[in-house]
N, C-alpha and C positions, 0 to 999 in steps of 0.2 A: 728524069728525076722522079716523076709520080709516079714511072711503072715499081723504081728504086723502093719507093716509100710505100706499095700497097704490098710489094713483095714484101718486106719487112711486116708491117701489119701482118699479114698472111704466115709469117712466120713465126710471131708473136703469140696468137690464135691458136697455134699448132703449138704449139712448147706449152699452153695453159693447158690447152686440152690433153696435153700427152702428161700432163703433172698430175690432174686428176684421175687419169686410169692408172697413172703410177700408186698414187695415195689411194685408189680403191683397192689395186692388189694386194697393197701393204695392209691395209684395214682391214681384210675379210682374213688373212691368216693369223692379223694379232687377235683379233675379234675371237677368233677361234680359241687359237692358245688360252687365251684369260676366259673360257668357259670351260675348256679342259682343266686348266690348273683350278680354276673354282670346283669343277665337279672332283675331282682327286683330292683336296682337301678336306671338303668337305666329308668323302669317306673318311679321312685319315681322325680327322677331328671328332669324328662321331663317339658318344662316350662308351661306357665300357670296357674288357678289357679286350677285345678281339686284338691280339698280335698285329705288326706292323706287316708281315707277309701276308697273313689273311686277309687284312681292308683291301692292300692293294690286288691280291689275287680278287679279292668277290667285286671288285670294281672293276676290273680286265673283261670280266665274265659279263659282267652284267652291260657294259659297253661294248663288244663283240671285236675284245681283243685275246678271246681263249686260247687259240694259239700262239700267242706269246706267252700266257700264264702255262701253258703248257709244253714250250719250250725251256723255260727256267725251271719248272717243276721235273722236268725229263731229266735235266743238266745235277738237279739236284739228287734224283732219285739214283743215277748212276755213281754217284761217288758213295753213297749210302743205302746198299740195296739190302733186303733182309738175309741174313748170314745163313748157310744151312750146315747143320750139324753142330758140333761145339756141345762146350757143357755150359752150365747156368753162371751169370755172373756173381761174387759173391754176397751183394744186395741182395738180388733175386734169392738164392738159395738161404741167407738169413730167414727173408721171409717164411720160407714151406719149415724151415725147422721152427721159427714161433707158432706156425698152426700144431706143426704138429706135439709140442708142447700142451697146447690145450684145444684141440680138437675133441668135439662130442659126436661129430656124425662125419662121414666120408662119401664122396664123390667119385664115381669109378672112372679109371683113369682113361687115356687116347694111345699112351705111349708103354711099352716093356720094356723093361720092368721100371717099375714107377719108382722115383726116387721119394726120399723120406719125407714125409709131408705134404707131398702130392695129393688134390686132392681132399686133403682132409680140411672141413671147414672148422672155422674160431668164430665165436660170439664175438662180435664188437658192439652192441645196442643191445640193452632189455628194455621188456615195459614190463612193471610190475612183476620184477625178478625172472621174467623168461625169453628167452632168448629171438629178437625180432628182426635180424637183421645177421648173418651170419655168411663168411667171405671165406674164399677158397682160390687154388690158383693148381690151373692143370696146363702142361706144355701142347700147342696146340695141335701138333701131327709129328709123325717119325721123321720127318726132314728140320722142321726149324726147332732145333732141342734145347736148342739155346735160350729160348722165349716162354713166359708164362704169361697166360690170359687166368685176368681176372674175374670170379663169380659171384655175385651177392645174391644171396637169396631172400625173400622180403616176408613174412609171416605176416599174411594180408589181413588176419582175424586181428593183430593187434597195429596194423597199418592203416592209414587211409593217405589217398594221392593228389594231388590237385596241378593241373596244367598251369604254367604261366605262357603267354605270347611273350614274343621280342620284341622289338622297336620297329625291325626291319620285315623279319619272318614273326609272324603274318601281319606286321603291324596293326593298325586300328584299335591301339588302347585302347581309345577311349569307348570305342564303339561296345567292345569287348568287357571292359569295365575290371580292368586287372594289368595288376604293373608286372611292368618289365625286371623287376628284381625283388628278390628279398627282402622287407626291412618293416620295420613297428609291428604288427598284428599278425605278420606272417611269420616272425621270426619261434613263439611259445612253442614250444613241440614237435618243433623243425627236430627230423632223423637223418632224412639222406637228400640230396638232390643227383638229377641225372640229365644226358641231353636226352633230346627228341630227332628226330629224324633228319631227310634230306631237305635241302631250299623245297618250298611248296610248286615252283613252276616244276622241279626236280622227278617230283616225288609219284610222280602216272596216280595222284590220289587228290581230296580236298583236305579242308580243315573247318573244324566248327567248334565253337566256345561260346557257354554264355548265351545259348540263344540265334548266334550269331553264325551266316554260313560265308564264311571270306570264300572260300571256293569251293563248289559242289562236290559232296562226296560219289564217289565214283563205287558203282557194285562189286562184287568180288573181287575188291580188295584187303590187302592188308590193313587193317586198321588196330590202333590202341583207342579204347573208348574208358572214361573217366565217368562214372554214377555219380548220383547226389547223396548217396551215404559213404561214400569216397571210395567205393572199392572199382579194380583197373581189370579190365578182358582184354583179350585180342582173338579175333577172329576174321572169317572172308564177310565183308560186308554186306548187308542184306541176305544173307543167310545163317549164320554163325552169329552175327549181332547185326542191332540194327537198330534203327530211333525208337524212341518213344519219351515216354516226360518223367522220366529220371535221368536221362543223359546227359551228363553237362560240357564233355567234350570228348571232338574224334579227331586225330591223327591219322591221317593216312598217308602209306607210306610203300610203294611196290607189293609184291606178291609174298605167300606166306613162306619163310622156312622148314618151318615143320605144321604139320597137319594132324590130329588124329594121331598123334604120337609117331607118323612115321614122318620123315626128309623128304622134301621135295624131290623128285629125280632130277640128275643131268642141272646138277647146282650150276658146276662149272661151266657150260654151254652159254656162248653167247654174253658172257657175265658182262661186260661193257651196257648191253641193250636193257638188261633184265635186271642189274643190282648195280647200276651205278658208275658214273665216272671213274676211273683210278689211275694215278701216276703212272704214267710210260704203258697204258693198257693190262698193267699189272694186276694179279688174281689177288698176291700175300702183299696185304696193306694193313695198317692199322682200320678197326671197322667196331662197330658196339650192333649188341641187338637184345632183346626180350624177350620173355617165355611166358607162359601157363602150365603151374604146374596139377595134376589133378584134384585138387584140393584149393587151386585158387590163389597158390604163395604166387609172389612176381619175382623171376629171375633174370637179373641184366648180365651181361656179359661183356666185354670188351678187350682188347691187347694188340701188340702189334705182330705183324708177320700172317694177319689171317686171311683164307680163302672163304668165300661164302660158306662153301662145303663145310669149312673145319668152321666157323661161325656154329653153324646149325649143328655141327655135331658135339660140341661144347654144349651147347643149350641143351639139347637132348640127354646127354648124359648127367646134367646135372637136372633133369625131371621135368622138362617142357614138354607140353604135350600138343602145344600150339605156341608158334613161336615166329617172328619178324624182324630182317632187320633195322636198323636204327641210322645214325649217323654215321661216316666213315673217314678218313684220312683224319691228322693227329690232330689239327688246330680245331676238332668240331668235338673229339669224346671227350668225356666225364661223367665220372659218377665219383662219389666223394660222400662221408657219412659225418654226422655232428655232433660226438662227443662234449659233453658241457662241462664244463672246468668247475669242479666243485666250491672252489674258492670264489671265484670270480662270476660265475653265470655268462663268461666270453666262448662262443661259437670258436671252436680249433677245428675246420675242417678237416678229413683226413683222405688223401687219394687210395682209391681202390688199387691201380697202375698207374704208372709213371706218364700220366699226359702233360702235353705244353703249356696247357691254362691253370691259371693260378687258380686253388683248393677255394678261396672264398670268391670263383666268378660268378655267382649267383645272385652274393651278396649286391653287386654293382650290374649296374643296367646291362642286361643283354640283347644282343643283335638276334640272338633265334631262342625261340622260344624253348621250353625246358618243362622238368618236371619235378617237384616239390614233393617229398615223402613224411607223414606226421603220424605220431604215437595218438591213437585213439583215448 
């Protein structure tokens, strides 16, 4: 009977202890789960307007689940791959006949024979009756014909630029001492906004604002550098440009596009390592970049269907003499200009090309930082 009763005990003993390794197993993967569902919310909740595919792609990434963001990004990009050939859809082709209605100067074209209003830029912005801000759209190679990228070019004598940070990219408002959006004291003179570049871990470059160096700038690179009388360069850094105490902010951003007025060689080479991630390893993506023109105007560029190549060769043709790219895939470009409503004094942003992000994202907090264009 005792051996009965200590067997029993002994097995009693053994069922607690086997409960508790049961409730530690269970505990360490709910445990889990409710810090994954906290950190994925908390992306999804973050404000702004970053799309619901972006939080969750830049949260994949940033968690070291890329290939899966790039598994559905593949799945995506094959049902919707860039069309080659075709003619212009008739949105598109509206467009180049209102430039070419009021066109004052022309952009030489990529493609033969250029269709009507190719090319030719419209005034959208004056300052003081002359024309500061003027947009154009050229098809961006003989294969995707179907497609126009957009060109703004910037009249820097009556320009000046000013960086914002994002919340995310490079965060450190405060440190920095400048919001993440548009609004009160920022908004008088507001012309155009644009993005800026790649994630900063992204970008083979640093950033500096304000004083302030969130990550060392790296030599000979691409950089966009912002003065304290507002006016914007881009050159290889520490040679081309470089610090001193007018500088108020640098962008860096991979290697130059164009140089000395000539293209980098051998764009296409290696373009994964040298310009950037892209869906399915793909060359013709949506992509934005910037120029210099000899005289100091700043030309942005952006649309979809482009190669690095055809990137830089847009910029060049419409008068970069040194030129970089910028941000890439759809949920990241914009540039958009701010006509004022005479009646009302209400900001109608207006998109350059048809990107994903609503015309007023500037106005509302952003995840990466940007760039702010104001009539002198």
């Amino acid at each position: 009977m005792k051996w009965i009763k200590e067997r029993f005990q002994a097995l009693v003993a053994w069922a607690k202890k086997l409960s508790r390794v049961k409730r530690t197993f269970i505990a360490i993967p709910s445990l889990f789960l409710i810090v994954i569902l906290w950190s994925v919310s908390t992306a999804l909740l973050a404000p702004g307007t970053d799309p619901l595919s972006a939080r969750l792609a830049e949260w994949g990434r940033n968690h070291y689940l890329g290939f899966v963001v790039t598994a559905l990004e593949n799945a995506q990009y094959n049902i919707d791959k860039p069309k080659v050939g075709g003619a212009l859809d008739p949105n598109l082709s509206k467009a180049l006949a209102q430039n070419a209605i009021q066109y004052a100067m022309k952009i030489p074209t990529l493609v033969t024979p250029a269709l009507s209003g190719e090319g030719d830029l419209k005034t959208v912005y004056k300052v003081n009756g002359r024309p500061a801000i003027q947009v154009g759209f050229l098809r961006p190679d003989s294969q995707h014909t179907s497609y126009l990228a957009g060109i703004a070019i910037m009249q820097s004598s009556m320009l000046r630029y000013v960086q914002h940070p994002g919340f995310s990219e490079p965060g450190e408002l405060a440190k920095i001492g400048s919001a993440d959006h548009l609004a009160g004291s920022d908004l008088p003179g507001l012309v155009a906004t644009f993005n800026s570049a790649f994630k900063i871990k992204d970008s083979l470059g640093g950033y500096f604002q304000n004083g302030v160096t969130v990550k060392p700038l790296v030599p000979q690179t691409a950089s966009l550098v912002i003065y304290s009388d507002g006016h914007l360069d881009i050159g290889l850094w520490g040679s081309e440009v470089s610090m001193n105490s007018t500088v108020s902010s640098v962008r860096q951003n991979l290697n130059m596009l164009i140089d000395h007025g000539v293209v980098t060689p051998n764009l296409n080479q290696s373009v994964l390592r040298n310009w950037g991630f892209t869906v399915k390893n793909a060359h013709f993506v949506w992509r934005s970049g910037i120029g210099i023109d000899p005289l100091g105007n700043v030309i942005y560029v952006a649309g979809n269907s482009l190669s690095v190549q055809s990137l830089a060769e847009l910029l060049r043709n419409a008068g970069a003499v040194r030129g970089m790219e910028l941000d890439i895939n759809q949920d990241w470009i914009s540039y958009m200009w701010y006509p004022e409503s005479k009646r009302t004094g209400a900001l109608n942003p207006i998109k350059l090309v048809a990107f994903t992000r609503p015309a007023k994202r500037y106005l509302s907090r952003s995840s990466r930082d940007f760039f702010a264009v104001y009539s002198r």
